[in-house]
N, C-alpha and C positions, 0 to 999 in steps of 0.2 A: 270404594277405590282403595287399592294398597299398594300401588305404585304408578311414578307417573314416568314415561320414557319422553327424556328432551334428546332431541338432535343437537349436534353443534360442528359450525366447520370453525370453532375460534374467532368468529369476526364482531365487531360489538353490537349488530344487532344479535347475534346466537348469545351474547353475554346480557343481553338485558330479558331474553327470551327466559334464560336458564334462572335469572335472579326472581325471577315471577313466578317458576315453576318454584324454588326453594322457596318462597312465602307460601305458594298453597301446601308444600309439604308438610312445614313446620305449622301452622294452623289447625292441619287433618292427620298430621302424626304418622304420615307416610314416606315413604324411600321414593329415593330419583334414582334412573338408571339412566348413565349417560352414553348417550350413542352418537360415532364418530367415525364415518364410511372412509375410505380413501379408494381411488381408481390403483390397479394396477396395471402398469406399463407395459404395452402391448409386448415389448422386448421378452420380459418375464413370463409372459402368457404359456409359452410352452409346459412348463412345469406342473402348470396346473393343468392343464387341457389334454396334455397327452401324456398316458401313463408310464410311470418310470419304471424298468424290470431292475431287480438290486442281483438277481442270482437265474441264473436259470436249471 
């Protein structure tokens, strides 16, 4: 194992999650990568979904 990916949305069970994963890392001499989704806003959705022309 050479790295462990924790999720977190910041709430204190994600914070006793992540402090469990930094004991196994520092034990086994490996990196944490932390991962941290968010929804976007249907409002915004356009931007992404439908492609932008800059020039034509």
């Amino acid at each position: 194992m050479k790295r462990i990916l924790a999720s977190t949305d910041f709430s204190a069970d994600a914070e006793n999650a992540l402090s469990v994963a930094e004991q196994i890392a520092k034990r086994n001499n490996i990196e944490i990568a932390l991962l941290h989704m968010m929804k976007i806003p249907t409002q915004m959705n356009n931007t992404i979904t439908e492609p932008q022309v800059f020039w034509k």
